[in-house]
MARDREN-618854 format. One record per residue: residue number from 1; residue in one letter; x, y, z of N, C-alpha, C in turn. Coordinates in steps of 0.05 Angstrom, whole numbers, plus 32768, in hexadecimal, padded with zeros to 4 digits. Each point is the difference from the previous one (the first is absolute). Layout:
BEGIN
+-----+------+--------+---------+------+---------+----------+-------+--------+---------+------+
: seq : type : n.east : n.north : n.up : ca.east : ca.north : ca.up : c.east : c.north : c.up :
+-----+------+--------+---------+------+---------+----------+-------+--------+---------+------+
: NUM :    A :      X :       Y :    Z :       X :        Y :     Z :      X :       Y :    Z :
...
+-----+------+--------+---------+------+---------+----------+-------+--------+---------+------+
END
This chain:
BEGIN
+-----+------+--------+---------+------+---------+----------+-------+--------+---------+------+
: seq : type : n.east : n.north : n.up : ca.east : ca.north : ca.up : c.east : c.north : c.up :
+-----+------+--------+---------+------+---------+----------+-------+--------+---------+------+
:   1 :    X :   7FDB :    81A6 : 7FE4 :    7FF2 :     7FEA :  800B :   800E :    7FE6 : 7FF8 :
:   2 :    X :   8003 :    7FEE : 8015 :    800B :     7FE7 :  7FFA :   7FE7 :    7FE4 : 8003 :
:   3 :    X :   800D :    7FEF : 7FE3 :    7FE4 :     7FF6 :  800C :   8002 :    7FE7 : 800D :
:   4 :    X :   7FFD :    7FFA : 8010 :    7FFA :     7FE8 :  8021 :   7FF1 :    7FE6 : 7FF3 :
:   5 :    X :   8004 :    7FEB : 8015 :    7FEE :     7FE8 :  7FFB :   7FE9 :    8002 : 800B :
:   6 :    X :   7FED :    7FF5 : 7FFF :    7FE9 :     7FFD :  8008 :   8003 :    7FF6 : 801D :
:   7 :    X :   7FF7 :    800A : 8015 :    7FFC :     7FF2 :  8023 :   7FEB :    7FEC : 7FF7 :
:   8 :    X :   7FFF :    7FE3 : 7FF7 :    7FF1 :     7FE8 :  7FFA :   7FF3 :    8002 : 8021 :
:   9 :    X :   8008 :    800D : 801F :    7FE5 :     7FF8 :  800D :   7FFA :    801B : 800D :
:  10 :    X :   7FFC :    8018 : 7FEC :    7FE7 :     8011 :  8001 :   7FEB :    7FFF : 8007 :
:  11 :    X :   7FF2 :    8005 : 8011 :    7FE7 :     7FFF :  800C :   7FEA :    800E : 7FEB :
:  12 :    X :   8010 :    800C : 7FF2 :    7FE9 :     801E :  7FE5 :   800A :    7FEB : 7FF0 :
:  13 :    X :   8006 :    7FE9 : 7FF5 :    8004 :     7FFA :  7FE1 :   7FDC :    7FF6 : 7FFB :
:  14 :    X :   8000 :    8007 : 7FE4 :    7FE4 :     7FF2 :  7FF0 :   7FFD :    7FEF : 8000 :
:  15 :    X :   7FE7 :    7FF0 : 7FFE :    7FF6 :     7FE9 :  7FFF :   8010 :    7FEE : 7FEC :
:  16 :    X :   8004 :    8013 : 7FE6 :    8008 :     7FED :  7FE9 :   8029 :    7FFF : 7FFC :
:  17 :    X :   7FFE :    800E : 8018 :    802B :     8002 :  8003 :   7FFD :    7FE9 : 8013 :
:  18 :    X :   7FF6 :    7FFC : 8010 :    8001 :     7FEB :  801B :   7FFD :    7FE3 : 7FEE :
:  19 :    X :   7FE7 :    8001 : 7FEE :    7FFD :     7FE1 :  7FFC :   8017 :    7FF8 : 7FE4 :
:  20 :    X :   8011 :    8016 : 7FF3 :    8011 :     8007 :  7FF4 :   8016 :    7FEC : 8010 :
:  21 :    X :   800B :    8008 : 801A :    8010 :     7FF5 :  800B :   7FFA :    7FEB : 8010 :
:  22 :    X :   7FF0 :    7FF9 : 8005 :    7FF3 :     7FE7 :  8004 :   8007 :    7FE7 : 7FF0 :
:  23 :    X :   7FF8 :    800B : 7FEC :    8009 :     7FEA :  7FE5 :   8019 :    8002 : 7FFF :
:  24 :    X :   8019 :    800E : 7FFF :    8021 :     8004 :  7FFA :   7FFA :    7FF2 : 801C :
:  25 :    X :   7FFB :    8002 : 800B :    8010 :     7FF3 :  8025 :   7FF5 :    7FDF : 7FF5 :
:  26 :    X :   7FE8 :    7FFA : 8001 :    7FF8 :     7FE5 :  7FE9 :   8014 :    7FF2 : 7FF2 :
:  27 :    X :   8007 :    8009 : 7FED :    8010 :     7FFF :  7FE4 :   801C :    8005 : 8011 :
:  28 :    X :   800E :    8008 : 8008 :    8016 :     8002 :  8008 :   8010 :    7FFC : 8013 :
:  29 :    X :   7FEA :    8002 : 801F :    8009 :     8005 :  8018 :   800B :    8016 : 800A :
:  30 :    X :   8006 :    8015 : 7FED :    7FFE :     801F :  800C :   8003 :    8011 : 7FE5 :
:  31 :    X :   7FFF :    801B : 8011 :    8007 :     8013 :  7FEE :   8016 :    8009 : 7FF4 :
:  32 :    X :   800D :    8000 : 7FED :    8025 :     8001 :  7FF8 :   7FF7 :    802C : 8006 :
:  33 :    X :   8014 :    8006 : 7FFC :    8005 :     801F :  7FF8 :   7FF3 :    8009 : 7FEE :
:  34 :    X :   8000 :    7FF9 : 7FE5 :    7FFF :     8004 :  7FEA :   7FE6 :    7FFC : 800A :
:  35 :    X :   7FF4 :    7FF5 : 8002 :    7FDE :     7FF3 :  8006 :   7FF8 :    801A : 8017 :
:  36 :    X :   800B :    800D : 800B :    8002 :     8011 :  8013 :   7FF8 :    801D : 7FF7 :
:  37 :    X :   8012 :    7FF9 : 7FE5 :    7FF5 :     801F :  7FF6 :   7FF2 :    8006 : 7FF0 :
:  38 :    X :   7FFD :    7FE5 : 7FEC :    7FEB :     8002 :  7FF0 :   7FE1 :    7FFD : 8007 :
:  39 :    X :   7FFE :    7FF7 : 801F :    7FE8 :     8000 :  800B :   7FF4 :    8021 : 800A :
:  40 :    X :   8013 :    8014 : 7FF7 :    7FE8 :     8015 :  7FFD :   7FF3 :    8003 : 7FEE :
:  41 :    X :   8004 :    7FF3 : 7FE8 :    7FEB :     8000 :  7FE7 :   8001 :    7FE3 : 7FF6 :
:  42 :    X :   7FEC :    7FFF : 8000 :    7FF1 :     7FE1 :  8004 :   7FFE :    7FF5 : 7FDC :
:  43 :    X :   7FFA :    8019 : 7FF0 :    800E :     7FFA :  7FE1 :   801F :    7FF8 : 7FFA :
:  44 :    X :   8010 :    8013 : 800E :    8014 :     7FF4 :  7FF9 :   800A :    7FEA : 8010 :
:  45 :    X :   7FFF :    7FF9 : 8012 :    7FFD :     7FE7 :  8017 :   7FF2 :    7FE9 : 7FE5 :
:  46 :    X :   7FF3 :    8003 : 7FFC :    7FF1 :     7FEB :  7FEA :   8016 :    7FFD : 7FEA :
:  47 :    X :   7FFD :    8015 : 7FF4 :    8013 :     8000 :  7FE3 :   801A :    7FEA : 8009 :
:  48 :    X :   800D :    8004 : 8014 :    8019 :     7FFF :  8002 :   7FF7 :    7FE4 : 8011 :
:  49 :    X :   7FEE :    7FF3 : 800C :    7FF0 :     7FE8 :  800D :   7FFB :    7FE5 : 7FEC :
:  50 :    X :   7FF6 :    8016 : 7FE4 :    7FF7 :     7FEE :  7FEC :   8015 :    7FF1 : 7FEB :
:  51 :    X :   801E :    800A : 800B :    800D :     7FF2 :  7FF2 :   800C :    7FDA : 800A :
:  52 :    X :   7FED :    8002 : 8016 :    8007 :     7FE0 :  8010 :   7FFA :    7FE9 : 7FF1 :
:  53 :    X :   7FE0 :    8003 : 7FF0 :    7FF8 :     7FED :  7FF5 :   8013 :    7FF8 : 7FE6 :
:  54 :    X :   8012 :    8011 : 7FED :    800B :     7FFC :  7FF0 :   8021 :    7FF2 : 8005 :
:  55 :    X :   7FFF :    800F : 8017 :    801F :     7FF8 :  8014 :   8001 :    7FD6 : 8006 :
:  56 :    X :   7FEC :    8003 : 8003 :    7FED :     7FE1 :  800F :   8006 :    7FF0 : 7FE6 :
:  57 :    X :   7FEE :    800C : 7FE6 :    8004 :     7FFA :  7FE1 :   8018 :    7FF2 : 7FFC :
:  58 :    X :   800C :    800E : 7FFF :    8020 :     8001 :  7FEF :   800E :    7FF4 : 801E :
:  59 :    X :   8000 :    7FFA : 8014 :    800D :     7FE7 :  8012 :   8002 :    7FE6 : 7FF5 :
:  60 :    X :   7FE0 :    7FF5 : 7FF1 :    7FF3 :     7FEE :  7FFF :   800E :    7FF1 : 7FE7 :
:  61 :    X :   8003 :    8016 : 7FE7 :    8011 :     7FF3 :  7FEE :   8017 :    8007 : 8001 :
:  62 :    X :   800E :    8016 : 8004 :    801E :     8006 :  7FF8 :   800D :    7FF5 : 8026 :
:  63 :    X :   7FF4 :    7FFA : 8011 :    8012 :     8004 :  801B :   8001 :    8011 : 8011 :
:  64 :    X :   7FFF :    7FFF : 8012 :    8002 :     800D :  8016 :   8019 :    8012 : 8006 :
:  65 :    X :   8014 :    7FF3 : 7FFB :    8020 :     800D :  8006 :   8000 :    8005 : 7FE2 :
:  66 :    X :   7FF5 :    7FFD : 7FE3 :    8001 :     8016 :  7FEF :   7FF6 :    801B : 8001 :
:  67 :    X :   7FEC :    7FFD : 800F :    7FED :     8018 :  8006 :   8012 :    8011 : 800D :
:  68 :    X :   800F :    7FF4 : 8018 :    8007 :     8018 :  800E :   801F :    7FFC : 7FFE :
:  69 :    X :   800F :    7FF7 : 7FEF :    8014 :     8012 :  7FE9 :   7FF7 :    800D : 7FF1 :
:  70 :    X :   7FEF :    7FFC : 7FED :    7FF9 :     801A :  7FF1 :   7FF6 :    801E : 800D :
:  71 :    X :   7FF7 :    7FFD : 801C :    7FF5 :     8006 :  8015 :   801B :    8010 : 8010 :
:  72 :    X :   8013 :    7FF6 : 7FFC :    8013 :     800D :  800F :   8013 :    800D : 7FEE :
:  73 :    X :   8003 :    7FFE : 7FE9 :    8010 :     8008 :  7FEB :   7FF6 :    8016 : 7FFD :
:  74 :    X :   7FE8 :    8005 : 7FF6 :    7FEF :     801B :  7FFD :   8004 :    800F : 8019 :
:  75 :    X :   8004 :    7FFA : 8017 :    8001 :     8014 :  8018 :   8014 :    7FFF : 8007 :
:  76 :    X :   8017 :    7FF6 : 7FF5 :    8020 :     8004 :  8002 :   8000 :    8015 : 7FED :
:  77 :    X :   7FF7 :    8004 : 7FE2 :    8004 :     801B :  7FEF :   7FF8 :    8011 : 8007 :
:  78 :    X :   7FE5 :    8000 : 8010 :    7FF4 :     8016 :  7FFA :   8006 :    8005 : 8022 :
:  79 :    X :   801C :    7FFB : 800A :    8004 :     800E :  801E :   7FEC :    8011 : 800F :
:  80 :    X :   7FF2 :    7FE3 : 8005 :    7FEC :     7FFE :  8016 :   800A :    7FEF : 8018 :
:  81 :    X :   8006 :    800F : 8014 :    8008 :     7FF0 :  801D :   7FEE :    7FEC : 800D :
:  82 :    X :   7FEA :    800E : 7FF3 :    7FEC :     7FE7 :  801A :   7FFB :    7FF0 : 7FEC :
:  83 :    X :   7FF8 :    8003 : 7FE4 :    7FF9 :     7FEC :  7FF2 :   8020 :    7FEA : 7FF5 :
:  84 :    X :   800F :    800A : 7FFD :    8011 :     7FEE :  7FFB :   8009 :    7FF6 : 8022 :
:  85 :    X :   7FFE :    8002 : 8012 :    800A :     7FF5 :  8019 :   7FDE :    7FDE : 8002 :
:  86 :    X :   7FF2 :    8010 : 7FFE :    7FE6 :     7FF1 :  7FFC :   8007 :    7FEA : 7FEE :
:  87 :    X :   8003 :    7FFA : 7FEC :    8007 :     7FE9 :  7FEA :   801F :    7FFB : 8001 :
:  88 :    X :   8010 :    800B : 8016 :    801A :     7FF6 :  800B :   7FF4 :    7FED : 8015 :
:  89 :    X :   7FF1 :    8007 : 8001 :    7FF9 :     7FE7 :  801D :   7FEE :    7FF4 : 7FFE :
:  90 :    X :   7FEC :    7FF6 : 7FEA :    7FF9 :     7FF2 :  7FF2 :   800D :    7FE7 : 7FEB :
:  91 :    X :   801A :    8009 : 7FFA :    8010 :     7FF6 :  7FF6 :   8016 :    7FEB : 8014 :
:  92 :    X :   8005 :    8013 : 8013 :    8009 :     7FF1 :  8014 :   7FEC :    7FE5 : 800A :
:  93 :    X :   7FEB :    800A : 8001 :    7FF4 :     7FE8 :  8007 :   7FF3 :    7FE1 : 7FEA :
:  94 :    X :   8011 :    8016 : 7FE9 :    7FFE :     7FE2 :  7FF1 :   8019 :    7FF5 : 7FFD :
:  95 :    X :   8010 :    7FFE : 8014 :    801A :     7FFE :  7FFB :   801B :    8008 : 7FF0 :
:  96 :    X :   7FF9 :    801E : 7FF6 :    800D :     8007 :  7FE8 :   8008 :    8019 : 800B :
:  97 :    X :   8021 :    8008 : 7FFB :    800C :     801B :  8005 :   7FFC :    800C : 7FF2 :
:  98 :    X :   7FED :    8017 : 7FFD :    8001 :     8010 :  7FEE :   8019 :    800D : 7FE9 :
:  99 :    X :   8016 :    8001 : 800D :    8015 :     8007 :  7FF6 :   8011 :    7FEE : 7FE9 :
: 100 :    X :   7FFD :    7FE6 : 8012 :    800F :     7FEB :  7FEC :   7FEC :    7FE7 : 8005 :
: 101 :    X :   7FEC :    7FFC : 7FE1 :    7FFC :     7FE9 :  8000 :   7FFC :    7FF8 : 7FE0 :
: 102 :    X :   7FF8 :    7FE9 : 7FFF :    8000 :     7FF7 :  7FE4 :   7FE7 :    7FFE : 7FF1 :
: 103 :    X :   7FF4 :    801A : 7FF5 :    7FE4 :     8001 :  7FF1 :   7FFE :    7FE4 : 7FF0 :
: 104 :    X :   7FE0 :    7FF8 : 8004 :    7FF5 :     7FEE :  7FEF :   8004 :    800D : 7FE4 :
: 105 :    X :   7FFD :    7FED : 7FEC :    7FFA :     8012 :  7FE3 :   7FE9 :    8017 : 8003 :
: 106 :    X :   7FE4 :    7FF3 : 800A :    7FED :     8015 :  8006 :   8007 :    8019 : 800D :
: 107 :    X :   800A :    7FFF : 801D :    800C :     8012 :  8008 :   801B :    8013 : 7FFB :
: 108 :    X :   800E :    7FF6 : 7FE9 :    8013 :     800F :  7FF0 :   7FEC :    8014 : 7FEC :
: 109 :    X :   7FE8 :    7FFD : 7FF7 :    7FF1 :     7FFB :  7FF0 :   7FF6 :    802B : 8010 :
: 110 :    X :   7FF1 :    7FF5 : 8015 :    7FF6 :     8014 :  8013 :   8012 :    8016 : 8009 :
: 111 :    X :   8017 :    7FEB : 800C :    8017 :     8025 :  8000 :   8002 :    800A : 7FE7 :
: 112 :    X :   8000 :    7FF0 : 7FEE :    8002 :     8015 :  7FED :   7FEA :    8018 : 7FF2 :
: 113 :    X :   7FEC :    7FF4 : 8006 :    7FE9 :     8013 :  7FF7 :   7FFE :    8010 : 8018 :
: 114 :    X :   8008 :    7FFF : 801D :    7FFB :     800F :  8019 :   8016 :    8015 : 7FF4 :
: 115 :    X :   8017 :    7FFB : 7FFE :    800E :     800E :  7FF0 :   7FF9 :    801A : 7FEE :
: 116 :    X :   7FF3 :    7FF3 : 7FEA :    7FF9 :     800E :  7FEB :   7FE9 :    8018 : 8000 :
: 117 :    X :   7FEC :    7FF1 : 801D :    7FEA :     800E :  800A :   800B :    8022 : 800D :
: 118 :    X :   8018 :    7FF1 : 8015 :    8006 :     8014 :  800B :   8017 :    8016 : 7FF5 :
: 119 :    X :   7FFD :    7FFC : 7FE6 :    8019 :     8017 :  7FF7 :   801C :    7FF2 : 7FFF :
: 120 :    X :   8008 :    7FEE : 8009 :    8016 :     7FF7 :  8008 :   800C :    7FE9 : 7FF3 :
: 121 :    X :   7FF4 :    7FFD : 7FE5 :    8004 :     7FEE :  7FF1 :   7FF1 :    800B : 7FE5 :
: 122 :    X :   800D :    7FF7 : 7FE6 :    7FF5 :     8006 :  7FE8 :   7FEC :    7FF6 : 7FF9 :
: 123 :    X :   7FEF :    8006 : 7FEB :    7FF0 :     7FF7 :  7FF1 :   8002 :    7FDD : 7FF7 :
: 124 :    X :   7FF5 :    7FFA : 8007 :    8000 :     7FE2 :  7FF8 :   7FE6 :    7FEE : 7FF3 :
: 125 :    X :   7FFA :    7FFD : 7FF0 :    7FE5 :     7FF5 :  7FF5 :   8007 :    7FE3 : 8002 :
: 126 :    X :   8013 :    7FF1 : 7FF9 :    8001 :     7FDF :  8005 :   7FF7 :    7FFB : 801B :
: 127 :    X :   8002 :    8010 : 8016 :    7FFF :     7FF8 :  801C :   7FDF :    7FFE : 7FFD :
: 128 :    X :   7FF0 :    8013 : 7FFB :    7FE0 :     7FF6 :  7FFB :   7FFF :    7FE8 : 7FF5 :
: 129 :    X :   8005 :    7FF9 : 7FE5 :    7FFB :     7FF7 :  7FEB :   800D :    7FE5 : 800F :
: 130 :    X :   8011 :    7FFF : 8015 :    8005 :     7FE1 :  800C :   7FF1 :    7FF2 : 8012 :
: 131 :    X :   7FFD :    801D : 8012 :    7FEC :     7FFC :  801E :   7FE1 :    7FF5 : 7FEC :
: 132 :    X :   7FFC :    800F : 7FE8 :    7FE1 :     7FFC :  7FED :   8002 :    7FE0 : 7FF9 :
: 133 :    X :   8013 :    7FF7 : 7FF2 :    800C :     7FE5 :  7FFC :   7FFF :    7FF5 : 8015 :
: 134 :    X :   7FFD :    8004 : 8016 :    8004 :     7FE7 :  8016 :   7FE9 :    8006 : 800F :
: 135 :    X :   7FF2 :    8012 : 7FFD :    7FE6 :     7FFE :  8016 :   7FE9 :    800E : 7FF1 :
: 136 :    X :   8002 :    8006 : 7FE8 :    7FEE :     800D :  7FF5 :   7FFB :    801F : 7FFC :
: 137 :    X :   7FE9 :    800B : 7FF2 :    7FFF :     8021 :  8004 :   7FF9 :    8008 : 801F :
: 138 :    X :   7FEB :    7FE8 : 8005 :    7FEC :     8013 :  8022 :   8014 :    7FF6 : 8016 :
: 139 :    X :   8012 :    7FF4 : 7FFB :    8014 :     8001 :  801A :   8012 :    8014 : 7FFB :
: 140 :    X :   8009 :    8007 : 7FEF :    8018 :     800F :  7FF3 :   7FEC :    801F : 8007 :
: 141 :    X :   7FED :    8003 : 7FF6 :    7FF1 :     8019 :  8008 :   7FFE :    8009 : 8020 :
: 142 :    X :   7FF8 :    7FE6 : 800C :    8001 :     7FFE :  8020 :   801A :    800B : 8007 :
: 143 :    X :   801B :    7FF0 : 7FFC :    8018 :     800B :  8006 :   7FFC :    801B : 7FF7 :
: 144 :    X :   8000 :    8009 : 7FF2 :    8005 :     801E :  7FFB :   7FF3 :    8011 : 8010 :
: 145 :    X :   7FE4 :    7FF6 : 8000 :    7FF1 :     8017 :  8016 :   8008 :    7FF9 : 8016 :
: 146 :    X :   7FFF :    7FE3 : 8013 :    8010 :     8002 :  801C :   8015 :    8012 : 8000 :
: 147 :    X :   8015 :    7FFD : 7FEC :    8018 :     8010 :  8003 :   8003 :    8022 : 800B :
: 148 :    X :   7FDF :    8007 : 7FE7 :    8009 :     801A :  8004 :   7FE6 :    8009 : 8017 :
: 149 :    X :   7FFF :    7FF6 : 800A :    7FE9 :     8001 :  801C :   8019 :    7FFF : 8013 :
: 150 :    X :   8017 :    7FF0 : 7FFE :    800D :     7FFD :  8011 :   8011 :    801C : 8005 :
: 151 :    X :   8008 :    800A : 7FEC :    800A :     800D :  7FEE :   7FF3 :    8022 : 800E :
: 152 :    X :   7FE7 :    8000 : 8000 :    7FEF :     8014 :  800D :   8005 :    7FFD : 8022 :
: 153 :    X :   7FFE :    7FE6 : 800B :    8002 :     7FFF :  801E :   8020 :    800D : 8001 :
: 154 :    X :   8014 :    7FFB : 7FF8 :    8014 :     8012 :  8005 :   8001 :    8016 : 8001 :
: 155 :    X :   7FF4 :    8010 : 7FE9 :    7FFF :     801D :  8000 :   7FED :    800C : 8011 :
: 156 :    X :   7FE7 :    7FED : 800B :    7FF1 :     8009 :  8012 :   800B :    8004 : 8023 :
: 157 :    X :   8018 :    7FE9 : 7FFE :    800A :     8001 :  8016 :   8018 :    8011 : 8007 :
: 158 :    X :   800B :    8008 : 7FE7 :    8014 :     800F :  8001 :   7FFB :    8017 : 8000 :
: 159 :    X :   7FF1 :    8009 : 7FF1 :    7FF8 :     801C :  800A :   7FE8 :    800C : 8012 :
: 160 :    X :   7FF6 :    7FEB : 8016 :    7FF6 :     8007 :  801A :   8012 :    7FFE : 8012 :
: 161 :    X :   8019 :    7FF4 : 7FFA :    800C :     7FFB :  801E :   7FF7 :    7FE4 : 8009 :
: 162 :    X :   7FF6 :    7FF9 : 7FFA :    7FF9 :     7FE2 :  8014 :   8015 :    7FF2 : 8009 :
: 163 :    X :   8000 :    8001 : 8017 :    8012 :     7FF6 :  8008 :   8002 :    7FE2 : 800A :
: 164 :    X :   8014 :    7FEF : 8008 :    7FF8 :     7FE1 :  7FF7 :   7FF4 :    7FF8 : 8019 :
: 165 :    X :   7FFA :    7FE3 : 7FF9 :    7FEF :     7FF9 :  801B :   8014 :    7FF5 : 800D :
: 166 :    X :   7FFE :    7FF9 : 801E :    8019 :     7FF6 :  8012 :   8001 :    7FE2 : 7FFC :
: 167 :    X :   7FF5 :    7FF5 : 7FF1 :    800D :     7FE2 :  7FF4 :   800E :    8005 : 7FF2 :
: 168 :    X :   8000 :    8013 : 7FF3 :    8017 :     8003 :  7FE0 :   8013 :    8001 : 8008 :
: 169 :    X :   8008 :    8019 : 8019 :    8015 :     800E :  800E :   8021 :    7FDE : 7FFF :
: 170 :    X :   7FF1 :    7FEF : 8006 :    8021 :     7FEF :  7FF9 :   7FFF :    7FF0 : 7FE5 :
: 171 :    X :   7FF6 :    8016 : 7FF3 :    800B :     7FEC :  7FE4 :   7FFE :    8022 : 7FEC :
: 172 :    X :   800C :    8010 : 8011 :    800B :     8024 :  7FEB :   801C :    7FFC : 7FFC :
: 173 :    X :   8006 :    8003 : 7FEB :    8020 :     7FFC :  7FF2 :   800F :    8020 : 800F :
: 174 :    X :   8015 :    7FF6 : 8013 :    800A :     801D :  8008 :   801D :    8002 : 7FF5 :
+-----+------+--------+---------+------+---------+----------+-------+--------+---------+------+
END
């Protein structure tokens, strides 16, 4: 058995999948893939939903284009196609090549713990103990859990298959 996205206009979907997507079409203007498949279970659709408000969080003080470097670093290690093509073109749209650009201190700060998160970098305790120094414990805690939420959407996407959405399609490294 392979498992499929959800048909979002099912005539048999439940009361509580419809107003489910109601709200993502709200909040977003459609349904991504990923949103596709986690809408056959409405728990994990949530779980993986509930990481926006903290995403929103950590914009507000660390930046927007920090977020999604750290955001793309993590899904460059953990060779995820749709998630690192996703924060490749998020990046693009903050004007920044993913490949060659010049990290803020903060964002030197973040690859390196994306790094460290994903196996692909050593142990590092100053890298907390700086990010803690400059924004405190509950941001420094925030980064960590966004990270590894992020960290989870890769492996969730990588091992369903999800495949990317057709906005991504010109910004996949071939």
């Amino acid at each position: 058995m392979t498992v499929t996205p959800l048909d979002i206009d099912d005539p048999a979907l439940d009361d509580t999948t419809l107003q489910a997507i109601a709200e993502e079409m709200a909040r977003a203007g459609r349904i991504t893939n990923m949103k596709r498949y986690l809408l056959r279970s409405l728990p994990a659709y949530r779980l993986f939903s509930d990481v926006l408000p903290l995403k929103s969080a950590l914009r507000e003080v660390i930046g927007d284009r920090a977020v999604s470097v750290f955001s793309h670093v993590i899904s460059e290690n953990a060779n995820c196609l749709l998630c690192s093509t996703y924060f490749r073109k998020a990046l693009k749209e903050h004007g920044v090549s993913p490949q060659d650009f010049d990290p803020t201190e903060v964002e030197a700060f973040l690859i390196a713990l994306a790094k460290q998160m994903t196996g692909a970098g050593g142990e590092d305790r100053s890298i907390l103990l700086a990010l803690e120094h400059r924004f405190g414990q509950r941001t420094t805690i925030e980064i960590v859990a966004y990270g590894a939420a992020i960290l989870a959407t890769n492996v969730l996407n990588s091992t369903l298959g999800v495949p990317s959405d057709d906005d991504l399609k010109p910004f996949l490294v071939s």
